[in-house]
Backbone as CSV, one residue per row, in Angstrom:
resi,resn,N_x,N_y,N_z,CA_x,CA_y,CA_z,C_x,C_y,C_z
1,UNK,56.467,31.854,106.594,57.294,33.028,106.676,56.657,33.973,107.681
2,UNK,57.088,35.112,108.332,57.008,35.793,109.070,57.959,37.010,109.605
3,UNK,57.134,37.865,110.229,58.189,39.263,110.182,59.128,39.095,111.208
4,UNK,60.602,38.699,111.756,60.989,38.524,112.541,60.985,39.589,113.901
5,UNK,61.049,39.799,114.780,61.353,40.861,115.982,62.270,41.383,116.089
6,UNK,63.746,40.901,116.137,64.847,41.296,116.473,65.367,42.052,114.756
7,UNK,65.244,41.308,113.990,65.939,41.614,112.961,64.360,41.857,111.808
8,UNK,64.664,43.121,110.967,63.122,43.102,109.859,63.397,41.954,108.626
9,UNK,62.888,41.265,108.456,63.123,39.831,107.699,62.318,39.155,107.791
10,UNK,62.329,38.050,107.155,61.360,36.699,106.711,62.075,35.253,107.136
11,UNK,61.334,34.622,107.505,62.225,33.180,106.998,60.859,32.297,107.493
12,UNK,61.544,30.898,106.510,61.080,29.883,106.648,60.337,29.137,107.756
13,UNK,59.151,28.892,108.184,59.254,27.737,109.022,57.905,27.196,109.418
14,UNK,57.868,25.519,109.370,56.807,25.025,109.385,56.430,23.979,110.647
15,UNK,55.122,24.393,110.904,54.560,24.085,112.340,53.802,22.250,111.933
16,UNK,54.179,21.307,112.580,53.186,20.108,112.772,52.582,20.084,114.297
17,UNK,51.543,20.128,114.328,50.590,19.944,115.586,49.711,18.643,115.736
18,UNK,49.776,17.955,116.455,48.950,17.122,116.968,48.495,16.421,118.273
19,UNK,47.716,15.841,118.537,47.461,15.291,120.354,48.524,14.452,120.665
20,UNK,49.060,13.447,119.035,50.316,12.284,120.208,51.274,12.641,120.216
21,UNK,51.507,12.424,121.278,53.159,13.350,121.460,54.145,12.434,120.775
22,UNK,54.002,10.857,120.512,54.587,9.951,120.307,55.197,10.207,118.411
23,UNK,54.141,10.728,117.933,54.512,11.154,116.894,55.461,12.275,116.503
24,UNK,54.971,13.137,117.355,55.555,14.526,117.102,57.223,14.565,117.465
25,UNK,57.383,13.461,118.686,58.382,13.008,118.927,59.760,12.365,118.420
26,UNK,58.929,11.740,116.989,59.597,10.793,116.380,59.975,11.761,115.220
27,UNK,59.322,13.220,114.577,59.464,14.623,113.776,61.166,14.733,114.458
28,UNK,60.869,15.159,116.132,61.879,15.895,116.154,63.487,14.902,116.246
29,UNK,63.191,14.182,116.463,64.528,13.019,116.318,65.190,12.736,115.147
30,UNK,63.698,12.415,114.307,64.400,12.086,113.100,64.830,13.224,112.144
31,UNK,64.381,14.452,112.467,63.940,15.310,111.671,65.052,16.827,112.289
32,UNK,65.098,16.754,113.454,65.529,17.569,113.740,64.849,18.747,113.996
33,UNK,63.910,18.742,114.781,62.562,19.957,114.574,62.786,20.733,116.165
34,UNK,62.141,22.266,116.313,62.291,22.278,117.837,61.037,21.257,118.867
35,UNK,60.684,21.688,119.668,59.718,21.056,120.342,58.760,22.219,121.230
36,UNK,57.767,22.287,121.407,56.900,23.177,122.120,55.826,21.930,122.370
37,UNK,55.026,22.905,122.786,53.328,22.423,123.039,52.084,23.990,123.330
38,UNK,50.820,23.324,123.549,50.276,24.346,123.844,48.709,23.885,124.252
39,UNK,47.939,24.656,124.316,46.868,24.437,124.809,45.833,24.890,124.343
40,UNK,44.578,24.387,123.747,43.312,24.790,123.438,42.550,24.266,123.981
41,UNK,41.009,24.378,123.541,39.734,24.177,123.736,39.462,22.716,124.580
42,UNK,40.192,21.765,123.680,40.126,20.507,124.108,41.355,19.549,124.520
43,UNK,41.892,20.607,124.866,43.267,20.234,125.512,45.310,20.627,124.968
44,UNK,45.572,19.347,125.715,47.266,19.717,125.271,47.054,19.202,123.728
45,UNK,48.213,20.332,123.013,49.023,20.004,121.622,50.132,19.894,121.902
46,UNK,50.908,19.073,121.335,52.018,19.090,120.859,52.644,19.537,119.563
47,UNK,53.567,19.890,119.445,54.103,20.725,118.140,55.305,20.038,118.077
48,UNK,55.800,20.183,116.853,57.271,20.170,116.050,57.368,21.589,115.088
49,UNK,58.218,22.061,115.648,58.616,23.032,114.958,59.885,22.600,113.374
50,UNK,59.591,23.518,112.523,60.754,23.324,111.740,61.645,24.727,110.845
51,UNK,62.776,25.141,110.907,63.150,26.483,110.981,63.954,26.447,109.506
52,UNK,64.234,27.586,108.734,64.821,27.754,107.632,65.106,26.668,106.599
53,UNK,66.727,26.146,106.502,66.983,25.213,105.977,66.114,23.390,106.761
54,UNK,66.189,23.370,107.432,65.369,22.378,108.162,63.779,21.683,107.630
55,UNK,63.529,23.354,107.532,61.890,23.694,106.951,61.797,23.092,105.628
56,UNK,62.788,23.965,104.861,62.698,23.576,103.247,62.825,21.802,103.002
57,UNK,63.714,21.140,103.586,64.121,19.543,103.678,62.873,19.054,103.959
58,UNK,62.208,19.508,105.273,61.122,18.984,105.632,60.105,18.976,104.412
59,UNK,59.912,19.797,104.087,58.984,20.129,103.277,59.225,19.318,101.637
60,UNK,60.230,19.308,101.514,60.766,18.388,100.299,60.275,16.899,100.514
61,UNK,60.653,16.491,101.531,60.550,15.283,101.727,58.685,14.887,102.142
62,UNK,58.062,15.671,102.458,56.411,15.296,102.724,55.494,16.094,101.420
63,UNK,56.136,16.737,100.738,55.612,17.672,99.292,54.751,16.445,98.659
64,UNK,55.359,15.405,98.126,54.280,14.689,97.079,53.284,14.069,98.254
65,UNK,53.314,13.886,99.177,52.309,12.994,100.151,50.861,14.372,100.435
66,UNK,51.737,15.630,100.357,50.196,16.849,100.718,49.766,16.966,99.431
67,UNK,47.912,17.554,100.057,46.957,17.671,99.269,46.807,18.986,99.600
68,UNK,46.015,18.835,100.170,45.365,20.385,100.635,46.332,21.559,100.716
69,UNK,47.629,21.272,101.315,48.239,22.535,101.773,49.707,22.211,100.841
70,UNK,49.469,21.488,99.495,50.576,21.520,97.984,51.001,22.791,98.300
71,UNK,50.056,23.832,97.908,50.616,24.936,97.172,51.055,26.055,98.310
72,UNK,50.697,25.328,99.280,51.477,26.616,100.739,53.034,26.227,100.295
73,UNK,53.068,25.106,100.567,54.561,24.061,100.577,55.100,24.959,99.240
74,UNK,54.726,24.545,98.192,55.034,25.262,96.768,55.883,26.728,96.959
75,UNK,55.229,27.298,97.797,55.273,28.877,97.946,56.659,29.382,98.913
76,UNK,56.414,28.288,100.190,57.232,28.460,101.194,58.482,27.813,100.502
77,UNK,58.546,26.773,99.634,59.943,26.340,99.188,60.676,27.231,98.023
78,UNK,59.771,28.165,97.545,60.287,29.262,96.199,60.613,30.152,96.962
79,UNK,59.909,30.214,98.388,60.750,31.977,99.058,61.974,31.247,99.387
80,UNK,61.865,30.271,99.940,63.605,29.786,100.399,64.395,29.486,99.057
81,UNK,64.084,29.219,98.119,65.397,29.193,96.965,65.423,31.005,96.581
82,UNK,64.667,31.827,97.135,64.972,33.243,96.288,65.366,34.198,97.376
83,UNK,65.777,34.084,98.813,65.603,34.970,99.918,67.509,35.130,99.717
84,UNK,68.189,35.687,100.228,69.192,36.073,100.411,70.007,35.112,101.654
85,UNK,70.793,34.507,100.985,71.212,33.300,101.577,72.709,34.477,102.809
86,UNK,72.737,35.551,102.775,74.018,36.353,103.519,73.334,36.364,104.746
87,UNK,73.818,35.487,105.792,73.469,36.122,107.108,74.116,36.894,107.897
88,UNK,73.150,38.177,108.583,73.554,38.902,108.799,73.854,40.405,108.447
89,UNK,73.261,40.053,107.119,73.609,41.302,105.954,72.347,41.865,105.833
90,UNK,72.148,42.920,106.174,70.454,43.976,106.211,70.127,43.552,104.295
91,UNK,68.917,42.990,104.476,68.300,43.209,102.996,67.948,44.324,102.589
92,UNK,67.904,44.249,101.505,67.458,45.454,100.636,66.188,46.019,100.827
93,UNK,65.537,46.932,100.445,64.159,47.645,100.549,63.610,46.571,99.770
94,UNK,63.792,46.478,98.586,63.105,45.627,97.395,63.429,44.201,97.705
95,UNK,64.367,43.534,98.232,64.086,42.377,98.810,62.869,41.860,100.216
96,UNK,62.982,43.192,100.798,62.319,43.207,101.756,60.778,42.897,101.019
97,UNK,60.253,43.615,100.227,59.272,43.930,99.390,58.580,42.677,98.498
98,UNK,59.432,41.766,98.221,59.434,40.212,97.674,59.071,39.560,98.503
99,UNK,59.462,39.537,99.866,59.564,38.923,101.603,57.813,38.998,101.531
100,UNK,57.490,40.416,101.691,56.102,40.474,102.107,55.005,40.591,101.162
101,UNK,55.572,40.014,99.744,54.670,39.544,98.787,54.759,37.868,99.082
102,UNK,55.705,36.954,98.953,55.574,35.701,99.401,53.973,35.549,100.345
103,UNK,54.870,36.330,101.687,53.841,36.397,102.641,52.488,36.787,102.197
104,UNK,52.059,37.564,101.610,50.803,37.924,101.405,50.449,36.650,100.310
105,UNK,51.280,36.145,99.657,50.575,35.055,99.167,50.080,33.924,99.592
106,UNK,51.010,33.660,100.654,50.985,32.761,101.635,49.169,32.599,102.566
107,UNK,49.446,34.250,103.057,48.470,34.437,103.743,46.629,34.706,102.774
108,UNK,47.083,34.931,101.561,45.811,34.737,100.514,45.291,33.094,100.387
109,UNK,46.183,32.133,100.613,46.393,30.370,100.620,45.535,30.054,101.760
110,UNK,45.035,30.641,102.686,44.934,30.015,104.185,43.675,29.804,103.758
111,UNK,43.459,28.699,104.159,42.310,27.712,104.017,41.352,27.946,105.048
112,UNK,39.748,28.378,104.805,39.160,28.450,106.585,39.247,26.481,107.252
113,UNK,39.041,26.514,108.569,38.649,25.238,108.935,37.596,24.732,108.662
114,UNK,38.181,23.522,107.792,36.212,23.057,107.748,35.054,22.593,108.947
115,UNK,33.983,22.976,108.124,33.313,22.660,109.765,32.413,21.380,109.533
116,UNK,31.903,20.670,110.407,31.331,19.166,110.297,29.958,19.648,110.218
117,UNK,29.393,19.281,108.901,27.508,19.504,109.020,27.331,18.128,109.090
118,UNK,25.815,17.816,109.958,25.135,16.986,110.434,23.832,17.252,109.438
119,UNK,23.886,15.780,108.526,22.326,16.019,107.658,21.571,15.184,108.211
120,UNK,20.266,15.616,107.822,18.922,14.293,108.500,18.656,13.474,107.288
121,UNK,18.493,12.779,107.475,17.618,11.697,106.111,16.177,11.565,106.762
């Protein structure tokens, strides 16, 4: 979830990143995802994007296969069954207020990256 720009609101949507594009490829075909890329430290990413209703499906369908990031999924699929399905229609103060509790839960979930220790024997 996230604060939109144009409009003050929330919605759905979940990012897959990885180096093969071959994969990420096969997200957006079968899946219907947008497409980007980007660039870090050690090179090109590729992304699949996935937006609102799209998101939630996605997320249904890979839910029992995650470990680590269950309970993001958990979280992001309860704001989409409780958000205000009227598009177009300004939410409420107090809906708004639900929006950026999700989110803050969301953002309490974030996992640091683990980092690789090297032991000696």
């Amino acid at each position: 979830m996230r604060c939109g720009e144009k409009v003050m609101g929330h919605y759905l949507q979940v990012k897959v990143a990885m180096r093969d594009p071959e994969v990420v490829a096969e997200l957006i075909d079968k899946f219907g995802a947008l497409a980007n890329h980007f660039y870090n430290k050690t090179g090109k990413v590729y992304r699949a994007v996935f937006c609102g209703k799209k998101a939630f499906d996605f997320l249904a369908l890979i839910r029992p296969y995650l470990r680590i990031k269950q309970f993001q999924a958990d979280v992001g699929m309860e704001f989409f069954n409780v958000r205000s399905r009227h598009k177009g229609i300004p939410i409420t103060p107090q809906e708004f207020a639900l929006r950026n509790a999700f989110e803050a839960r969301l953002k309490a979930m974030k996992l640091p990256r683990p980092t690789m220790e090297v032991g000696h024997s």
